[in-house]
C-alpha positions in Angstrom: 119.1 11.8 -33.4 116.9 10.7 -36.6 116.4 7.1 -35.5 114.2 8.5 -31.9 112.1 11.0 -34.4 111.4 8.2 -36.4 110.0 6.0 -33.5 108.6 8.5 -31.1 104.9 8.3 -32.6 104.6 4.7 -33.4 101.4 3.6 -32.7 102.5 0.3 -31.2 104.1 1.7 -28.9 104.7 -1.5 -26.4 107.0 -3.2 -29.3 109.0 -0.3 -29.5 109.6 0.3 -26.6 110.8 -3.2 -25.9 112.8 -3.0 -28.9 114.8 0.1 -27.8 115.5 -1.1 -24.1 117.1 -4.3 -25.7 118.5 -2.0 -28.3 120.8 -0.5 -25.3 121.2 -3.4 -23.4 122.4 -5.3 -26.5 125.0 -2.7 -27.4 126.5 -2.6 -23.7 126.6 -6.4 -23.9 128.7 -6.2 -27.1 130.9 -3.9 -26.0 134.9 -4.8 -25.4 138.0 -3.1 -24.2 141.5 -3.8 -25.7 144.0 -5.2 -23.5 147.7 -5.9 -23.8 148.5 -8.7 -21.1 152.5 -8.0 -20.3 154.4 -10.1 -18.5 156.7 -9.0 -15.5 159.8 -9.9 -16.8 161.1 -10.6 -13.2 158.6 -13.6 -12.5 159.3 -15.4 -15.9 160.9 -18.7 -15.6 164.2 -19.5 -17.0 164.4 -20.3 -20.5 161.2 -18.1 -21.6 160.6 -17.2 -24.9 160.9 -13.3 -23.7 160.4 -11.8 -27.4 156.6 -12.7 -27.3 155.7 -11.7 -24.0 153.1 -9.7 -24.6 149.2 -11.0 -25.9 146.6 -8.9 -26.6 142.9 -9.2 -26.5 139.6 -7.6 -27.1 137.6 -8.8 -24.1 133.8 -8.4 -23.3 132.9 -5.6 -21.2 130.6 -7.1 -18.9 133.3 -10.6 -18.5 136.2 -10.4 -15.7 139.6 -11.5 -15.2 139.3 -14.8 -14.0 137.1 -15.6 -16.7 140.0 -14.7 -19.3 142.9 -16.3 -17.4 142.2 -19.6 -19.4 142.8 -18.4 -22.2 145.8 -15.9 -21.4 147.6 -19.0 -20.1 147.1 -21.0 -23.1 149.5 -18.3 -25.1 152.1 -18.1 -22.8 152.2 -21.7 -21.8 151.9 -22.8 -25.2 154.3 -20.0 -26.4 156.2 -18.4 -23.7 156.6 -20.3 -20.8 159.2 -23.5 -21.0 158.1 -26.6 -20.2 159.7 -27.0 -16.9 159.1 -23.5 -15.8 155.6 -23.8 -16.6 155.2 -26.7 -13.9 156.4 -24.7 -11.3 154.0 -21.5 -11.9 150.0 -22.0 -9.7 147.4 -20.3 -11.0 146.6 -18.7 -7.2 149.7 -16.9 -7.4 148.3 -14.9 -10.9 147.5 -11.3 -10.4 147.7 -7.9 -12.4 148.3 -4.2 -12.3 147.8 -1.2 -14.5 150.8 0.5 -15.7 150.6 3.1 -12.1 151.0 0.4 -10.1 147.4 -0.5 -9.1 146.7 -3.7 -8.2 143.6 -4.9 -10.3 140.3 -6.0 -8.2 139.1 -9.5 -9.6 135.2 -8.8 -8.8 135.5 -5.5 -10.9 134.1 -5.9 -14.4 136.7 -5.8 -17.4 134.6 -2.6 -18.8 135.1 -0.7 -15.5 138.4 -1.2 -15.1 138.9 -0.1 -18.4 136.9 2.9 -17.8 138.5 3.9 -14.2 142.0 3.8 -15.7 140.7 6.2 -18.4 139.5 8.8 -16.6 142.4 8.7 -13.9 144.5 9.7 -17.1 142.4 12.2 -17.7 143.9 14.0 -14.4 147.2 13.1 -15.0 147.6 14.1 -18.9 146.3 17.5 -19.9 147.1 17.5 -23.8 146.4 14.1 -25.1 148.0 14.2 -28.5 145.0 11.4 -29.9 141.9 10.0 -28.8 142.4 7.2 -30.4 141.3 3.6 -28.4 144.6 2.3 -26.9 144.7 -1.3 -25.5 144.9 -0.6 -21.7 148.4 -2.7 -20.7 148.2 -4.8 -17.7 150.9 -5.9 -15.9 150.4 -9.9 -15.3 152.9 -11.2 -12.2 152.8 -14.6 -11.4 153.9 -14.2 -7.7 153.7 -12.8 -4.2 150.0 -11.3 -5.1 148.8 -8.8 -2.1 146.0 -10.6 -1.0 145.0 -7.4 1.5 144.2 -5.1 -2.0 142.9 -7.7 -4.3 139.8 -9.1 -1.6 139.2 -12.1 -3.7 141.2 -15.2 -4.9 141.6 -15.3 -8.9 138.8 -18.9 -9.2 136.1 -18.3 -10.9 134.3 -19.6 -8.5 135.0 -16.6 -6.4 134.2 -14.3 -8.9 130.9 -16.1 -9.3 130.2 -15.3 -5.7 131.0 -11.8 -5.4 128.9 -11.2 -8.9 125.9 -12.4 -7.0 126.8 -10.1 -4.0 126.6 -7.4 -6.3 123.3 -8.3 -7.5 121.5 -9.2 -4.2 122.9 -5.2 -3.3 121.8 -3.9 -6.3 118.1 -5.4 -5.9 118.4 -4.2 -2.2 118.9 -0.6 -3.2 115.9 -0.6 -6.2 113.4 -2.6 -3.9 114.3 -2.3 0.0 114.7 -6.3 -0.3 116.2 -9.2 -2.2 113.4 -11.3 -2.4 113.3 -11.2 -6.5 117.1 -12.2 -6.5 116.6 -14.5 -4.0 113.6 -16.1 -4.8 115.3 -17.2 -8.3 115.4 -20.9 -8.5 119.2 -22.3 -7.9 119.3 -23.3 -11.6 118.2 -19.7 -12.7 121.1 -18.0 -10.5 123.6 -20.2 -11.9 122.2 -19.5 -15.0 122.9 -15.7 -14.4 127.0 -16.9 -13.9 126.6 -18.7 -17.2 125.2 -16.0 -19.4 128.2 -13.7 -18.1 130.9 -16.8 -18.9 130.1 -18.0 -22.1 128.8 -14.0 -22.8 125.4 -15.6 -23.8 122.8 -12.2 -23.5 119.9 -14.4 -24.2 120.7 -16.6 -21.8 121.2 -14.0 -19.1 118.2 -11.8 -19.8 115.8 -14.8 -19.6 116.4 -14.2 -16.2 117.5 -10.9 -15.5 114.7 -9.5 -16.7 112.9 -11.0 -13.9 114.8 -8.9 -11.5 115.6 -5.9 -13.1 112.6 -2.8 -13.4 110.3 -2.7 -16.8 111.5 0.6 -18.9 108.1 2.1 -18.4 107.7 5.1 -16.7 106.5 6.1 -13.3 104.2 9.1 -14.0 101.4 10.1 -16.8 100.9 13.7 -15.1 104.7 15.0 -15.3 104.9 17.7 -17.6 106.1 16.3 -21.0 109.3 17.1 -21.9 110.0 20.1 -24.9 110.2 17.9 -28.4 113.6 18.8 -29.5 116.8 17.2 -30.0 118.2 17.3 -26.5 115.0 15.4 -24.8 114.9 13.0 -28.0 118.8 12.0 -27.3 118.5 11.4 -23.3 115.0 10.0 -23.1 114.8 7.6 -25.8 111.0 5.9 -26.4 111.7 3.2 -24.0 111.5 5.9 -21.3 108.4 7.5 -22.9 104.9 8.0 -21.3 102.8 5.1 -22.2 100.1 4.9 -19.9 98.9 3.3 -16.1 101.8 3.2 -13.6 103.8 0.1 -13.0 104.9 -0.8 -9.9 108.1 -2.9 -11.2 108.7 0.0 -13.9 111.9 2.1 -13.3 110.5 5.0 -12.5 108.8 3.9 -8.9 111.9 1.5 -7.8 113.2 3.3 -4.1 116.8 4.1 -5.6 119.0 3.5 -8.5 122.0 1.7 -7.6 125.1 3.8 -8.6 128.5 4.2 -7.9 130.5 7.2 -8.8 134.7 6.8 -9.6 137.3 9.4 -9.4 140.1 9.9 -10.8 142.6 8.3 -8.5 140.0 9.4 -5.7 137.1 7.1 -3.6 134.4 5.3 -4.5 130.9 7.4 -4.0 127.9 5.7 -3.4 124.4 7.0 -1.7 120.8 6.9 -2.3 120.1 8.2 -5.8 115.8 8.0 -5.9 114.8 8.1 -9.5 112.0 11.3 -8.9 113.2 14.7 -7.1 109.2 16.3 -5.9 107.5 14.4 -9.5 110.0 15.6 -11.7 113.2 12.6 -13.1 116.0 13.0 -11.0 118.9 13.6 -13.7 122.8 12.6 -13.4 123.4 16.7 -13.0 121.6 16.6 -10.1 123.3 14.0 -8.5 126.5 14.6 -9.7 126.2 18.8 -8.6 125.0 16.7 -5.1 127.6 14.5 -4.8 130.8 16.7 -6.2 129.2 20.3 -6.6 132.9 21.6 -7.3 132.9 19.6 -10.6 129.2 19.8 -11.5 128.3 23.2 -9.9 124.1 23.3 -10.0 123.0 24.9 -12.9 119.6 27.4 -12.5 116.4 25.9 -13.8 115.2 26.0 -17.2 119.2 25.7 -18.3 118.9 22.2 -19.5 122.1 21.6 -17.3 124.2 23.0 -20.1 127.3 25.5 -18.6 126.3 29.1 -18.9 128.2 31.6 -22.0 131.4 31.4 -21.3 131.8 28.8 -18.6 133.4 25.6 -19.3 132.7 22.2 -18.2 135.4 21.0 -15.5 134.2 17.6 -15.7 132.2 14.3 -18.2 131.0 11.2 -16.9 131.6 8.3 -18.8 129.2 5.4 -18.5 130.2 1.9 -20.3 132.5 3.7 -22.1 130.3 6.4 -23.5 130.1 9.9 -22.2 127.0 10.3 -21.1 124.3 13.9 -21.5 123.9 15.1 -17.7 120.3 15.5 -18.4 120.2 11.9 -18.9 117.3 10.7 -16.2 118.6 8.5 -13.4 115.5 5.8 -13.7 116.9 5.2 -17.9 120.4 4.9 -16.8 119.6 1.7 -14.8 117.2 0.4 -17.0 119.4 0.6 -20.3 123.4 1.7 -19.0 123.5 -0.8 -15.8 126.6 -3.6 -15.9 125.4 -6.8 -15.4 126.1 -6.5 -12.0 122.8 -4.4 -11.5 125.2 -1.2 -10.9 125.9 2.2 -13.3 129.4 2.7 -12.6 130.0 6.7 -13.6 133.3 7.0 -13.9 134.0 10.8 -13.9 137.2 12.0 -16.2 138.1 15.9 -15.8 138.0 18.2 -19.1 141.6 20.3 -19.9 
């Protein structure tokens, strides 16, 4: 892409760099998924106004549910619900589903819901007539929620706590300790919550930056990669060389924490170290480690492109976007991490 030539040899290279990393970050912050929030017509009260049952949205990518439950029971008390009915409905009792009959996790962000109902359509629909952006439907009941699937109670309060879960797991992984989550002042943690709620990035970079690793890279004696379009799209300059190693920079944390989806399949998670013997681990070789049959290993020198002739059975989708598998490991969690610390890959099959 024009826009990483025209940066790559910028002599101040420190600006730049910071410039692109917040570039990406900004970009994943901005991001938002469609969603049509139906009604089960079985749980509305008597005397509903059924012919507006249905409100749509276009929510943050990083927020969750129980940060948009206010505002979905505005419309339908305001609009749907009658006033008696309304009384007898408690929030507690509020839960959704996909249109398969999932229930929908509360502590899972809006963005990877999104994306995991994507790719498990990908398995199930071979010939997709568009690829156009559909709002993702959600079926909202407003009783008898099972508690065993959904883990957490729809308060925010909740959400709140199993978002910092996430986080002191995700410093875990890149450091072998909490003690930069953890050793946040009370106000700044809270202040991590508040960013996500009132989708502030400014005011939740102020202090996730203090936690998550500098773009920089580990190495200066790597062997450069080849200047062509391929290395330019997947190692953008915040990744670039540009000088001493830094012990906080992405590059030298212990692991990248990542979590691989399936479609309709488990959850994958395991050590993913950002080097493989001084060379950038990539997400081809993790993902040809963790499901060879989808992303067989491709020889050296291939650029982890499918040979003539070969197709590719598989694309992970990251935020949304599918991602180049010679993207390097150590950039994805710099610039394509949730909020939540994690890169959720969510891997759709090809037809």
């Amino acid at each position: 892409m024009s826009t990483y030539g025209t940066t790559r040899h910028n002599p101040n290279r420190d600006r730049v760099t910071d410039y692109h990393t917040t570039l990406f970050r900004r970009l994943i912050w901005d991001g938002t998924v469609p969603l049509e929030i139906r009604i089960n017509p079985k749980h509305l009260p008597a005397n509903s106004e059924r012919a507006l049952e249905s409100y749509f949205i276009q929510a943050p990518r990083v927020s969750y549910l129980p940060l948009v439950l206010p505002e979905i029971r505005r419309f339908f008390a305001d609009l749907v619900f009658d006033e008696t009915g309304a009384k007898d409905i408690k929030d507690e009792d509020w839960w959704f589903e996909n249109t398969d009959g999932v229930p929908l996790k509360w502590h899972w962000p809006l963005g990877l819901i999104y994306d995991n109902f994507t790719v498990s359509q990908s398995a199930k629909v071979p010939n997709p007539s568009s690829s156009a952006v559909m709002p993702m439907r959600l079926i909202l009941h407003l009783a008898s929620p099972p508690t065993d699937k959904l883990l957490l109670s729809p308060s925010q309060e909740a959400c709140k706590q199993a978002f910092m879960g996430q986080l002191k797991e995700a410093d875990f992984i890149r450091w072998g300790n909490t003690k930069r989550i953890t050793g946040l002042r009370q106000p700044e943690q809270d202040g991590l919550w508040e960013g996500i709620r009132e989708h502030n990035f400014d005011d939740y970079w102020r202090v996730a930056s203090k936690i998550t690793p500098a773009s920089g890279p580990h190495r200066t004696q790597s062997p450069a990669q080849p200047p062509n379009s391929v290395s330019m799209h997947t190692r953008p300059p915040s990744a670039e060389p540009t000088g001493a190693p830094d012990k906080e920079a992405a590059y030298n944390v212990r692991n990248v924490p990542v979590r691989v989806y399936l479609p309709d399949g488990p959850v994958l998670q395991g050590p993913v170290p950002p080097m493989l013997d001084d060379a950038p681990n990539t997400l081809a070789n993790y993902l040809s480690q963790q499901i060879p049959l989808l992303f067989p290993p491709r020889p050296p020198g291939s650029h982890h492109r499918p040979a003539a002739g070969q197709k590719e059975l598989a694309h992970a989708l990251i935020q949304g976007v599918p991602v180049p598998l010679d993207s390097e490991m150590a950039w994805l969690g710099v610039c394509m991490a949730g909020a939540d610390g994690w890169v959720n890959i969510c891997v759709g099959l090809n037809h």
